[in-house]
C-alpha positions in Angstrom: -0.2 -17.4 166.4 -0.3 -13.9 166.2 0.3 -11.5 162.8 3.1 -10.3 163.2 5.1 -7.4 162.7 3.2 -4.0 162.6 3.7 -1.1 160.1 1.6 2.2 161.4 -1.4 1.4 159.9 -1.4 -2.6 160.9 -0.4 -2.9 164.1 -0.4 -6.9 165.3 -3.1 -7.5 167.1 -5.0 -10.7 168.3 -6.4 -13.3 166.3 -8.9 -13.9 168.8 -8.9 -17.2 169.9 -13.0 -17.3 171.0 -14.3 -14.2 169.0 -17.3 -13.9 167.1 -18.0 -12.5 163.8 -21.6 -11.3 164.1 -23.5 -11.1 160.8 -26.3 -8.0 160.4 -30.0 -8.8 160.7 -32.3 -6.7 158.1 -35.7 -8.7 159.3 -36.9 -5.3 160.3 -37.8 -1.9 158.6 -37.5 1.3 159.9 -40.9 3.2 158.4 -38.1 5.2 155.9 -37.2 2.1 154.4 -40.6 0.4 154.4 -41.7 4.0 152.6 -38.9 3.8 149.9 -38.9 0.2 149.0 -43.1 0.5 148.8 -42.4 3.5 146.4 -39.8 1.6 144.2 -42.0 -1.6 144.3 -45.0 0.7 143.6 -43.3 1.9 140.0 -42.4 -1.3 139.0 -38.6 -1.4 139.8 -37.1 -4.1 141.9 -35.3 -2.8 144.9 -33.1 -4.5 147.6 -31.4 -2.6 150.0 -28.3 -5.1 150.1 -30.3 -7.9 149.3 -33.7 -6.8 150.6 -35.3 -7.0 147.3 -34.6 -4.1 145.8 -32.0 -5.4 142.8 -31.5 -8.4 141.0 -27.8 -7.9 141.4 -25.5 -7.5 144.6 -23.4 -3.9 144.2 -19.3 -5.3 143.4 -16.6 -3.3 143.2 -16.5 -2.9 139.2 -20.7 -1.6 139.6 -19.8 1.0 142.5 -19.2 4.5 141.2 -16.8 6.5 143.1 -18.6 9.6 144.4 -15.4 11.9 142.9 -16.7 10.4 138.9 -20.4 10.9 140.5 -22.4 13.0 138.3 -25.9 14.8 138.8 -28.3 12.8 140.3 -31.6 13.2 138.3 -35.0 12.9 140.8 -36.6 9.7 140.5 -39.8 9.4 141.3 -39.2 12.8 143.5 -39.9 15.8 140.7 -39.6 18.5 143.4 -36.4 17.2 144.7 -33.0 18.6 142.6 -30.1 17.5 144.4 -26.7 16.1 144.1 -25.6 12.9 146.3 -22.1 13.5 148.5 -21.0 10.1 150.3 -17.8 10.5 152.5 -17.0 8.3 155.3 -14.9 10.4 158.3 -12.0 8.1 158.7 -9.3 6.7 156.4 -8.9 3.3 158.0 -6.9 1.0 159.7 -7.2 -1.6 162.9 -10.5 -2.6 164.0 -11.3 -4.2 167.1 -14.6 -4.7 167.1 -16.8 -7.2 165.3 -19.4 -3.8 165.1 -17.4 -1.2 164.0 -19.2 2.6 164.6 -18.9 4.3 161.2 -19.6 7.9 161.0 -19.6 10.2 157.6 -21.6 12.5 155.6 -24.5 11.7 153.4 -25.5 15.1 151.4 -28.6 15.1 149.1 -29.4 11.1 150.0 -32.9 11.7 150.4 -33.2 10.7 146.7 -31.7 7.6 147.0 -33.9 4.6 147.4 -31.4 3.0 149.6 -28.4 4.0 151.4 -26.3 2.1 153.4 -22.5 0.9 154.3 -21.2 -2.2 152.8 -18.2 -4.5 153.2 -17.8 -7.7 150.4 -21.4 -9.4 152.2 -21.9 -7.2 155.2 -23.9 -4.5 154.9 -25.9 -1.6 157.2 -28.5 0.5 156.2 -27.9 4.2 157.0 -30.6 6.4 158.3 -29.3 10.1 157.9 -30.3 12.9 160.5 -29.3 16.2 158.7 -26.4 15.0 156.4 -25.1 12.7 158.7 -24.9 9.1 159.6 -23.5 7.0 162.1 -23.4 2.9 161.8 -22.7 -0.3 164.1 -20.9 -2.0 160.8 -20.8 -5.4 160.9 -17.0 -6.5 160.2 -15.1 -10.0 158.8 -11.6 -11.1 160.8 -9.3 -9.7 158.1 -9.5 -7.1 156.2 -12.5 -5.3 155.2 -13.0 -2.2 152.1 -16.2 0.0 153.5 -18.2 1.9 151.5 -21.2 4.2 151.7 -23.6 3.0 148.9 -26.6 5.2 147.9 -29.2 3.6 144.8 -31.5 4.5 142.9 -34.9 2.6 141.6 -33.4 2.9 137.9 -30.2 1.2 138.9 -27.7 3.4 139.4 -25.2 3.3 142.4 -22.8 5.9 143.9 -20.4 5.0 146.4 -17.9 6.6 148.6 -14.2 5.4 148.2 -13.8 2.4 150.0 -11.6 2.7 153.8 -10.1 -0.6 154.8 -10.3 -1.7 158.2 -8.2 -4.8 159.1 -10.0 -6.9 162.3 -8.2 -8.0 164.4 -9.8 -10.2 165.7 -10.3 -14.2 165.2 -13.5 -16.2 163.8 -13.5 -18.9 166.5 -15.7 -20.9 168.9 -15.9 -19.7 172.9 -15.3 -22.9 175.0 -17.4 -21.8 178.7 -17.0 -23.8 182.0 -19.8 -23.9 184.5 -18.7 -25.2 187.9 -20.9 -26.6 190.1 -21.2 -29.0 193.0 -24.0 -32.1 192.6 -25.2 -34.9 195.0 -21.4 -34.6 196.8 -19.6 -35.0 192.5 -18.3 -31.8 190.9 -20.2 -31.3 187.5 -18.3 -29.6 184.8 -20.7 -27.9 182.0 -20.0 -27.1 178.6 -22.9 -26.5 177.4 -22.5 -22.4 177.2 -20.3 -22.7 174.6 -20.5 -20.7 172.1 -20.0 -21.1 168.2 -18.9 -18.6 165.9 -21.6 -16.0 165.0 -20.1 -15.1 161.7 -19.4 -18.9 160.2 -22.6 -20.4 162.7 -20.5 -23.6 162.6 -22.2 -25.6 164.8 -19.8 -27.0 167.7 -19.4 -30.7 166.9 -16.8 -31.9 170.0 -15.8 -31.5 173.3 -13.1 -33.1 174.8 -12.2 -32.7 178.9 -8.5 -32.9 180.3 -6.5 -32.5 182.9 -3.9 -29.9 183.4 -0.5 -30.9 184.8 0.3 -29.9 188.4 -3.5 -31.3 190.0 -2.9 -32.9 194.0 -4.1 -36.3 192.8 -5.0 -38.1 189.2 -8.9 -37.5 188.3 -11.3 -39.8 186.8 -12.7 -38.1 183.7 -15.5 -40.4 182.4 -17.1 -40.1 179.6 -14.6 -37.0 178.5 -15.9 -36.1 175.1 -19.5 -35.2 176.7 -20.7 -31.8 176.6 -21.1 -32.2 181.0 -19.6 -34.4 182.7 -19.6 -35.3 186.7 -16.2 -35.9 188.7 -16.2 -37.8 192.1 -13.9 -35.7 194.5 -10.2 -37.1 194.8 -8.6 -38.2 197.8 -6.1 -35.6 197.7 -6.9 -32.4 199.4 -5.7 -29.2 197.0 -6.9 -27.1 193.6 -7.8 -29.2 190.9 -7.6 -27.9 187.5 -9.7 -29.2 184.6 -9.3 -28.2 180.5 -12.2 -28.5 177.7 -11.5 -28.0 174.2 -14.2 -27.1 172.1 -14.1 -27.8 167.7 -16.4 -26.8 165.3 -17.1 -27.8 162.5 -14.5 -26.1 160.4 -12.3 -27.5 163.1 -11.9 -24.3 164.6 -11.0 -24.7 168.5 -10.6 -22.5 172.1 -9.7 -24.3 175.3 -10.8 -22.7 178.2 -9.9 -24.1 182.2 -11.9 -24.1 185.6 -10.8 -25.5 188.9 -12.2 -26.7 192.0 -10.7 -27.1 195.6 -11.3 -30.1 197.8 -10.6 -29.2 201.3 -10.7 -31.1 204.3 -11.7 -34.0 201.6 -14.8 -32.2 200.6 -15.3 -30.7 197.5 -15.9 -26.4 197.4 -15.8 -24.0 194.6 -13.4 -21.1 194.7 -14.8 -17.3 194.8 -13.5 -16.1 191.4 -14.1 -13.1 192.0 -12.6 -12.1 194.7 -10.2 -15.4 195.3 -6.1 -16.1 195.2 -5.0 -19.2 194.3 -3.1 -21.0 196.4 0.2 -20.4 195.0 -0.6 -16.7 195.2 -0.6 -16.9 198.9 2.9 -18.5 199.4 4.6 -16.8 196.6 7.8 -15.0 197.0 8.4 -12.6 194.3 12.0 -11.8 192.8 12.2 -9.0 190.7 13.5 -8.9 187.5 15.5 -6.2 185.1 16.6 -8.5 182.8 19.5 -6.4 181.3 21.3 -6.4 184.7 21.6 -10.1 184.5 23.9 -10.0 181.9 24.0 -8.6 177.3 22.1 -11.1 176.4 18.8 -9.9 178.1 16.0 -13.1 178.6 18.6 -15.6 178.2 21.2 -14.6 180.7 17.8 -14.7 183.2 17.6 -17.9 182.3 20.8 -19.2 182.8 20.4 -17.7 186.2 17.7 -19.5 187.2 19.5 -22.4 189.3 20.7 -19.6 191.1 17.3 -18.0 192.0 16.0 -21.6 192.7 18.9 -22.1 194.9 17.9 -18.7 197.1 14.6 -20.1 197.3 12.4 -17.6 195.3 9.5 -19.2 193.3 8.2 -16.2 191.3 9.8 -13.8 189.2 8.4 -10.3 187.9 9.9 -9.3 185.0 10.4 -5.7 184.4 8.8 -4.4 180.9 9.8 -6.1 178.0 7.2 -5.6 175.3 8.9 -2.9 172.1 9.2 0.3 173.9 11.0 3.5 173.2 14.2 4.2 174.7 13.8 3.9 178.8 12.8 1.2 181.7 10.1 -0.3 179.0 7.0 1.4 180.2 7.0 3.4 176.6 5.3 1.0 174.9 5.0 0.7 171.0 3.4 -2.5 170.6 2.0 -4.9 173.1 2.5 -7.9 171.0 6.1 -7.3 170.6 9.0 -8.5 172.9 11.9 -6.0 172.2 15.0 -7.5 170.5 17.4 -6.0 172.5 18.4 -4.0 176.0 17.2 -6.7 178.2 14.3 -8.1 175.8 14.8 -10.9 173.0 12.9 -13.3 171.0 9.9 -15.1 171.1 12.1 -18.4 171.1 13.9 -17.0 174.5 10.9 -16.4 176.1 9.0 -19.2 175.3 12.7 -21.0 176.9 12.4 -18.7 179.9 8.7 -19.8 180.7 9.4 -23.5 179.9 12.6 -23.6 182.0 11.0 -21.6 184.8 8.1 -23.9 185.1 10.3 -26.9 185.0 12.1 -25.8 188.1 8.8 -25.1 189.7 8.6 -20.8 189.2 6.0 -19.0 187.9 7.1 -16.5 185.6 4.5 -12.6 186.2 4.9 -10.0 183.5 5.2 -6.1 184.1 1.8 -5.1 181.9 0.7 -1.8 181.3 -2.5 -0.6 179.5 -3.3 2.8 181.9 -1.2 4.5 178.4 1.1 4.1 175.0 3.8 5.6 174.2 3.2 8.8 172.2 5.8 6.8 169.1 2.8 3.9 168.9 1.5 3.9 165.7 -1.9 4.5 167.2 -1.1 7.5 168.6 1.2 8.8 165.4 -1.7 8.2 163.5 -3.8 10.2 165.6 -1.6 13.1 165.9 -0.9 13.6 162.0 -4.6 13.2 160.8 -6.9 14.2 163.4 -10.3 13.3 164.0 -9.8 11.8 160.5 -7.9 9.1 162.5 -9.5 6.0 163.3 -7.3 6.2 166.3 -8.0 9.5 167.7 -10.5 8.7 170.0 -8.2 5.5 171.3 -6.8 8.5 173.4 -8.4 10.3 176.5 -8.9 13.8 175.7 -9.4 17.3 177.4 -11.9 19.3 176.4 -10.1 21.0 173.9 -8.9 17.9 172.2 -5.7 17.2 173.8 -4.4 13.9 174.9 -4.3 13.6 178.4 -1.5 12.1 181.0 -0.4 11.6 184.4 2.1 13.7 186.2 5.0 15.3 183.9 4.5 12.3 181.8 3.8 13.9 178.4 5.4 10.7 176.7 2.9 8.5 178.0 -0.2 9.2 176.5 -3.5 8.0 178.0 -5.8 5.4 176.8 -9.4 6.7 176.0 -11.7 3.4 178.2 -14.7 5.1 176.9 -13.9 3.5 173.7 -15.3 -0.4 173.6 -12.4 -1.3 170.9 -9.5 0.1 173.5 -10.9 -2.5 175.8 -11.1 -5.2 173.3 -7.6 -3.7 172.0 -6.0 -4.7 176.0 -7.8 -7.5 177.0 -6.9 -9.0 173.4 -3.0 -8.2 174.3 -2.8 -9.7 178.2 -4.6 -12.9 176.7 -2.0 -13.6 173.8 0.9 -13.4 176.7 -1.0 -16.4 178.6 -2.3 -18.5 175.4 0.8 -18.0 173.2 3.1 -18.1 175.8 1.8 -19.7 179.1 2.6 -16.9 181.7 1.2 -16.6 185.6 0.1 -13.2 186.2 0.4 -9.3 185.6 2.2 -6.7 187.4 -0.3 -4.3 186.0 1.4 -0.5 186.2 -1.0 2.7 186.8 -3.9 0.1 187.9 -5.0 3.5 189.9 -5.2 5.6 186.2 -8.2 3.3 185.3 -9.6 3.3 188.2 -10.1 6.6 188.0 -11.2 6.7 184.9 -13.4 3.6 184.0 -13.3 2.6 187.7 -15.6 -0.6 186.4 -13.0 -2.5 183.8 -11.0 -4.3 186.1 -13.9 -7.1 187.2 -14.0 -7.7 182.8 -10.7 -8.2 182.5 -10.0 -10.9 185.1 -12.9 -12.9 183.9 -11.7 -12.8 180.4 -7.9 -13.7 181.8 -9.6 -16.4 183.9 -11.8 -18.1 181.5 -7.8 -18.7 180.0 -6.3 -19.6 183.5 -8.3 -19.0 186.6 -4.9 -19.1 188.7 -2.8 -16.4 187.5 -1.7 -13.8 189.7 -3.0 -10.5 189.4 -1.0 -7.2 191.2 -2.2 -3.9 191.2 0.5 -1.2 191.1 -2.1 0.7 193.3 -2.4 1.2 196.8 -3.4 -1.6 198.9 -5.1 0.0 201.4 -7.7 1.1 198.9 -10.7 -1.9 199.3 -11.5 -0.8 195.6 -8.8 -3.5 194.4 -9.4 -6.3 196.2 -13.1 -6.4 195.3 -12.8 -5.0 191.5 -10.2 -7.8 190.1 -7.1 -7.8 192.2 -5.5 -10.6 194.2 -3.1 -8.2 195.8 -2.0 -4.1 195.9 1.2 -2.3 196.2 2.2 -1.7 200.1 1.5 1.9 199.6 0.3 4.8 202.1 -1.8 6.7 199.9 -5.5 6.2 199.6 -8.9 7.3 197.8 -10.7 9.9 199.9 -11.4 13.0 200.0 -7.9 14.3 201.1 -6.4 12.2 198.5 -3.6 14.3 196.8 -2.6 13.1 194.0 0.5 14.7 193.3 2.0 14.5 197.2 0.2 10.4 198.3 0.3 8.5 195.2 2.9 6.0 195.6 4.4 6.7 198.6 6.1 3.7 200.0 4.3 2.9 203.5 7.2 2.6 205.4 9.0 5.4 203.4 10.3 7.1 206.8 10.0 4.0 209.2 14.2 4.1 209.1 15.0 7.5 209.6 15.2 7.7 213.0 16.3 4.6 214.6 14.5 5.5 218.1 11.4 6.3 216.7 11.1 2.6 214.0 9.3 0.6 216.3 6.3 3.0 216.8 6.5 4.5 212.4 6.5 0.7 211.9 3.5 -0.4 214.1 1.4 2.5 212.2 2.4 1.1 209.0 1.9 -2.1 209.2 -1.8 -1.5 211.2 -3.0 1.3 208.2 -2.8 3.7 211.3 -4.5 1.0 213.4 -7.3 1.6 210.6 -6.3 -2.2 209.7 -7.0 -3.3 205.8 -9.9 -4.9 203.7 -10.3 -8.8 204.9 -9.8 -9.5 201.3 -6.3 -7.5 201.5 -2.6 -9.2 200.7 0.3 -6.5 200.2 3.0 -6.6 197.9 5.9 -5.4 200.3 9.4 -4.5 199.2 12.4 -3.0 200.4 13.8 -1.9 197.2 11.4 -1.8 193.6 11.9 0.1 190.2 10.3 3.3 192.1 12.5 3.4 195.1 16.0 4.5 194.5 18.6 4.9 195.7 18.7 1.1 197.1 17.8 0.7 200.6 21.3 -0.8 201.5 22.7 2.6 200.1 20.1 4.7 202.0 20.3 2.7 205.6 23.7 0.5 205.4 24.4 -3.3 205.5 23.4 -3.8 209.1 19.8 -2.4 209.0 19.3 -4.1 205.7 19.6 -7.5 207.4 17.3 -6.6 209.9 14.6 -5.2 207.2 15.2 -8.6 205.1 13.6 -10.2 208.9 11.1 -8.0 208.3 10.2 -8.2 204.7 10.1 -12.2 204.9 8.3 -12.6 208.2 5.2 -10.1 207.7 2.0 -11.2 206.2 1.4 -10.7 202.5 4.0 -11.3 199.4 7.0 -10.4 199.7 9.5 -8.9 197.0 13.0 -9.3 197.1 14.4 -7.2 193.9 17.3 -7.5 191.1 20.7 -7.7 193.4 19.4 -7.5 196.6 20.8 -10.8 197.8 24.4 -9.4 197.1 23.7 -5.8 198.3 24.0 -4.4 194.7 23.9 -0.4 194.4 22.5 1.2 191.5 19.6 3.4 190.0 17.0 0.9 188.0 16.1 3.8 185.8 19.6 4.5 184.8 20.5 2.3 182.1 23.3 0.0 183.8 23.9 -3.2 182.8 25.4 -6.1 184.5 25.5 -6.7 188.0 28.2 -8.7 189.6 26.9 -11.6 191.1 29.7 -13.0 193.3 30.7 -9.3 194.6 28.6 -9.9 197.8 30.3 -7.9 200.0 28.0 -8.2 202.8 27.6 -11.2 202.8 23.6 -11.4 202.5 23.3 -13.9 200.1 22.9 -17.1 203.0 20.9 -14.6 204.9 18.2 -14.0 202.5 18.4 -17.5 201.5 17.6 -18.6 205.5 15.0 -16.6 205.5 13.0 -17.6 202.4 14.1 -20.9 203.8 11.9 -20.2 207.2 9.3 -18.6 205.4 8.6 -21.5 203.0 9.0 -24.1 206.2 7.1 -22.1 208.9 3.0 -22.3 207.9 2.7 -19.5 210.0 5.2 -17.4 208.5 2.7 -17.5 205.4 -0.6 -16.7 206.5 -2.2 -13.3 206.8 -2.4 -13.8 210.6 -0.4 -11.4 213.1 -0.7 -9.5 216.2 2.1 -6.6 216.9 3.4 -7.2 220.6 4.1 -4.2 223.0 7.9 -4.0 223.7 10.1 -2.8 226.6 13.3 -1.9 226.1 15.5 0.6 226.4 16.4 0.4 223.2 14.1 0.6 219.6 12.5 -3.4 219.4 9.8 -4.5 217.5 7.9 -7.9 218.0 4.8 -9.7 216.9 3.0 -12.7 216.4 2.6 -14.7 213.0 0.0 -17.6 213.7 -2.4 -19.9 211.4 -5.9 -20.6 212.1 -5.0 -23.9 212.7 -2.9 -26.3 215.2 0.3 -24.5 213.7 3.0 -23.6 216.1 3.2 -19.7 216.8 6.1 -18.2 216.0 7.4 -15.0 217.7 9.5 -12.4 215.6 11.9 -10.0 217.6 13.5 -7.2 215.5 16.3 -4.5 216.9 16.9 -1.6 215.0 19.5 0.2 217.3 23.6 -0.6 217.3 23.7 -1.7 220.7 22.4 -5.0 222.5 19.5 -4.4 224.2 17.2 -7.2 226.5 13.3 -7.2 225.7 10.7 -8.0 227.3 6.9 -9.2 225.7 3.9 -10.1 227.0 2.2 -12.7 225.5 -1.9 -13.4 225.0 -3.2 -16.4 226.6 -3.8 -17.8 222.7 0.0 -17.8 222.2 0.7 -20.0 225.4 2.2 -22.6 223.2 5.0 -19.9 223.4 4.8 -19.5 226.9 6.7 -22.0 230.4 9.2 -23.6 228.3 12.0 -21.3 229.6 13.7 -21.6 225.9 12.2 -21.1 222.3 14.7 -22.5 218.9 15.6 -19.4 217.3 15.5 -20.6 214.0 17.5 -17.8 212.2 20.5 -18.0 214.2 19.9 -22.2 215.0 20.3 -22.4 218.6 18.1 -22.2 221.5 17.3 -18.6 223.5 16.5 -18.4 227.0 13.4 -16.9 227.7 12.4 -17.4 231.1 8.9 -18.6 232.4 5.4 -17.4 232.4 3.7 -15.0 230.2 6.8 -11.9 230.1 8.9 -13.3 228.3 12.9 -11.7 228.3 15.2 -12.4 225.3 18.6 -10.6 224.7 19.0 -9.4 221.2 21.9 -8.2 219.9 22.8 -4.6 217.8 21.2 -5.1 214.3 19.4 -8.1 215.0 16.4 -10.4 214.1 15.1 -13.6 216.0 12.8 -15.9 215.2 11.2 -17.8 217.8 10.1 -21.0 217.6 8.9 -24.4 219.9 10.4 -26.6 217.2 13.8 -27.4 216.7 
């Protein structure tokens, strides 16, 4: 488990679960040292640069002299030399997340010492001053650790600095490492890159292979507690997913997962990189503010959970809930905190929420953040009262006159400074503990586009660190999805937005614009500001591309029922659920609730559907989850005539699937259409009738290749050769 709860200077990080504690090496000299330990040796005195053979003795506590009792340092060995020794190290502590921690200070007058360097209980760096100055990689234990700056002397005396505490965060454990590869027609699982703890070097002394729950068939796992072992494929066709638990000899453990697909009953291995699991493709995202399901925040989601099962979602987004300031929950304090109250809870609920979710079969995504902190984070507090003096001043992204930087009028949200190795290690630690300690499915990641822009190559990192932990989690890009950038960088999918990189990018009028932001406006002119939506301006999308669609999200207020009445909403639900991509239906949709998600309400009535679009969101996640085609990323827009404002298109697999053709009218009168069909669609085609499966009865079509349907005001249908 995690520390837990943080005061400003101890902020509860992550004991992490396959860190190292790397020890320092001191087989080499630099020439000064060589010089200065030759000199000492030369006069008789025994010198040992932290136990380099300079001392008898290892400098303790009760033998360091604080540089404020220092005294004149008389010249030894160095007549022309009169100088007095200042040690000061530039920071006053606190977290560390980095098993090398850069230590800067001053080091006045230590060209008489016959040693200087940085030490922490049996850690220790030699310093090499240039003019006055130093700056170290110090090794550092998990834990706490008191630095000093120690200068010697061949006669024995020591000076020191006053010791700064740094508290790592980070855990002294083995790294369990999969390698996935495909032999003589078996599937070889390889161990063998584990990697032991550098601090302890406890050897790793087991391994021990399972299965996780959920695989298509049962696998054979002989000979389990090898370091490799070799599957034969199983019968079943589907993603496979495969545990190893590493111990060392201190019985320190890390479990890492891989998995494998067998397709078509032949074994492949999944593009990591680039890949979606399965589940990712067919999900169907509800979204979450947990306050408007009721006071007691992540428990009254839970009890609502039959009812979300019932409407036929099977993944749910959760809106921030990590300790934030007062707001939505993007103000966050700590990233390793739930907050108690206004929608949050405890570690107990959650852990409920999760198990519960995954027992009805939903995956539970979390809205993450790490483009920023909230500017009450201790780290940042921190920064702002001591300066430069802060260990936690360059966490932040900076101007160049020192100021922290941010996004938009968004002075409260402070940037993170990716420059910084331990801000890295600081984020990747925090998304991790939410899948180890707590088993989630994916991220919601908010401002993806702030780090893109600013360390444009973190992204590929971070999903192989979250993946090494569980390779099929879903991971979505607040960003816009007609960027390639995400879909080759990390991402599984983007945001359904219009704006894009390029060199007319504006940051301030694009980002996040909703694509079909003014589709709806004019109800004549929806079918042609829907086709250039949904084709990118017939500039189509990355192969690699899946968009998260929406009608309504935290961003877009007022709701789109209040914006575009019941009648259109219905037709836009047809939409939303019948396009390619993943589809989000948000908090009170399905009941046609109306309120701002920014504005602090609570509790939203659940039987008030007025409208009545309950059963009609529930058909169509119904159809989408039945119809194969309604899932893939296949689909050709159709040309319509009509006299009034139609839209149709195709959604097909690239297999022996069964088309199905989507009709959508936008106006308030009944209008007839008419579509031409490609020859690849003739499946559709000289039956005279197609199954409209929204409305559950047949439509006459007529024969041949135009095909004529009648489709009343405000209506969707969804055309089918199966009854």
């Amino acid at each position: 488990m995690e520390p837990t709860a943080p005061t400003p200077r101890e902020h509860p990080g992550n004991l992490d679960p396959y860190g190292s504690c790397p020890a320092a090496d001191y087989r080499s000299f630099s020439r000064r040292r060589f010089l200065q330990v030759s000199l000492a040796a030369g006069t008789g005195a025994l010198t040992t640069a932290c136990g380099l053979g300079r001392s008898t003795t290892t400098p303790t506590a009760a033998t360091l002299k604080p540089i404020a009792q220092a005294t004149a340092v008389p010249v030894v060995r160095r007549p022309t030399v009169d100088a007095r020794v200042g040690l000061a190290l530039d920071h006053h502590g606190g977290d560390a997340w980095a098993w090398r921690k850069r230590i800067t200070g001053r080091c006045i007058g230590c060209e008489s010492c016959t040693a200087v360097y940085l030490q922490a209980g049996d850690e220790c760096a030699e310093i090499e001053p240039e003019e006055d100055r130093f700056s170290v990689a110090m090794p550092l234990r998990a834990g706490e650790n008191a630095v000093s700056a120690i200068c010697e002397h061949g006669d024995g005396r020591r000076y020191a600095s006053p010791p700064v505490k740094y508290n790592l965060r980070l855990a002294d454990r083995p790294r369990a490492e999969i390698a996935v590869s495909l032999e003589g027609g078996k599937i070889v699982l390889d161990g063998g890159k584990s990697l032991p703890c550098k601090g302890t070097k406890k050897a790793i002394r087991s391994y021990a292979w399972s299965t996780r729950d959920g695989n298509s068939a049962p696998i054979a796992l002989d000979n389990a507690n090898e370091k490799r072992i070799a599957l034969s494929p199983p019968a079943a066709d589907g993603e496979y997913y495969v545990r190893l638990q590493v111990a060392d000899e201190a019985g320190k453990e890390d479990t890492s997962t891989a998995y494998f697909i067998i397709a078509d009953g032949k074994p492949k291995l999944p593009k990591l990189a680039t890949e979606a699991p399965a589940w990712v493709e067919n999900a169907i995202v509800y979204g979450v503010i947990s306050r408007n399901f009721g006071p007691d925040g992540l428990r009254s989601v839970t009890g609502r959970l039959d009812d979300l099962k019932d409407l036929g979602v099977n993944t749910l987004w959760l809106a921030p809930i990590n300790e934030s300031t007062v707001g939505f929950g993007y103000e966050v304090t700590d990233y390793f905190k739930l907050r108690p109250d206004d929608g949050g809870g405890t570690d107990a609920d959650m852990h409920e929420l999760v198990r519960e979710a995954h027992a009805r079969e939903m995956r539970i995504v979390l809205d993450f953040l790490l483009n920023h902190s909230s500017v009450e984070q201790p780290y940042f507090l921190d920064a702002e009262q001591h300066g430069k003096a802060s260990s936690y001043y360059d966490f932040y992204a900076r101007d160049a006159a020192g100021n922290y930087t941010y996004y938009f009028e968004y002075d409260h949200l402070a940037n993170l400074n990716y420059d910084n190795p331990e801000v890295e290690s600081w984020m990747l630690k925090s998304f991790s503990y939410w899948v180890r300690e707590f088993d989630v499915d994916g991220f919601r990641v908010d401002i993806a586009w702030g780090i893109r822009e600013r360390k444009p190559d973190f992204w590929p990192r971070w999903r192989r660190e979250l993946q090494k932990i569980k390779p099929d989690l879903m991971l979505l890009a607040e960003a816009p999805g007609r960027d390639p950038y995400y879909y080759t960088q990390g991402y599984d999918a983007a945001y359904d937005w219009a704006a894009e990189y390029g060199p007319e990018y504006d940051w301030f009028l694009d980002l996040g614009r909703w694509a079909w932001e003014n589709v709806f406006d004019i109800e004549e002119d929806i079918p042609s500001r829907l086709r250039t939506a949904l084709t990118n301006d017939g500039e189509g999308f990355h192969p690699d591309a899946l968009l998260f669609r929406f009608l309504n999200n935290n961003d877009t207020s007022p709701r789109f029922i209040s914006d575009h009445g019941p009648e259109l909403t219905r037709v836009a639900a047809a939409l939303l659920l019948t396009l390619p991509g993943i589809p989000c239906v948000y908090t009170g949709d399905e009941v046609g609730a109306k309120f701002e998600p920014y504005d602090g309400s609570c509790c939203i009535d659940w039987d008030a559907d007025k409208y009545a679009l309950r059963p009609h969101y529930k058909k169509l996640i119904a159809l989408r989850n039945t119809l194969p085609a309604l899932r893939s990323r296949r689909m050709e827009i159709l040309e319509v005539r009509s006299v009034g404002p139609v839209s149709g298109y195709v959604r097909y697999t690239s297999a022996d699937e069964p088309p199905v053709l989507v009709l959508l009218n936008w106006g308030d009168k009944a209008v007839n259409a008419e579509v031409r069909l490609p020859e690849r669609f003739g499946a559709l085609r000289g039956r005279g009738s197609l199954h409209d499966a929204l409305a559950g009865k047949q439509v006459a079509l007529g024969h041949g290749r135009l095909l004529r349907a009648s489709m009343p005001a405000y209506s969707a249908r969804i055309l089918t050769t199966e009854v």
